[in-house]
N, C-alpha and C positions, 0 to 999 in steps of 0.2 A: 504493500500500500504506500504510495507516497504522499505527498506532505497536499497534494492538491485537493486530493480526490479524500483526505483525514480535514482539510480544511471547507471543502466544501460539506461532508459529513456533520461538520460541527458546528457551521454554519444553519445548515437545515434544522436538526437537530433543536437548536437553538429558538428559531422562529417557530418550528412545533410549539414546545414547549413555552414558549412563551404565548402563543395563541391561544393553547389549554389553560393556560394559567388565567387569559384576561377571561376568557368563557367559566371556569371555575370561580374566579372571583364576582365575578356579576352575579353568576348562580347564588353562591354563598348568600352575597350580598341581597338577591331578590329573594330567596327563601325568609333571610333573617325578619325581613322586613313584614311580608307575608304572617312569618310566626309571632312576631309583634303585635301585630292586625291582629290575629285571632284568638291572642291572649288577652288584650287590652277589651276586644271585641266581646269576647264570652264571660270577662270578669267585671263588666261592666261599667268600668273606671269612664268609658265615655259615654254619657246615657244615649247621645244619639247612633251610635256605630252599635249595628248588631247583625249578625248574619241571618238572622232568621226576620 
């Protein structure tokens, strides 16, 4: 293997992983938020927010 075809690997690589990461982090991020919603929501702390 030489240094091109290791740099182009780790390049790719790279932009994978970093693509997974910003979709993983949004994920996270819109779950968190989601599960905020439906705890705030079901414990009634906002009288007008209710899923039902």
């Amino acid at each position: 293997m030489n240094n091109w075809t290791l740099t182009l690997l780790l390049n790719w690589g790279g932009l994978a992983l970093k693509k997974f990461m910003k979709k993983f982090y949004f994920n996270t991020l819109f779950n968190t938020v989601l599960l905020i919603t439906s705890i705030t929501a079901f414990t009634g702390d906002h009288g007008s927010i209710h899923p039902w």
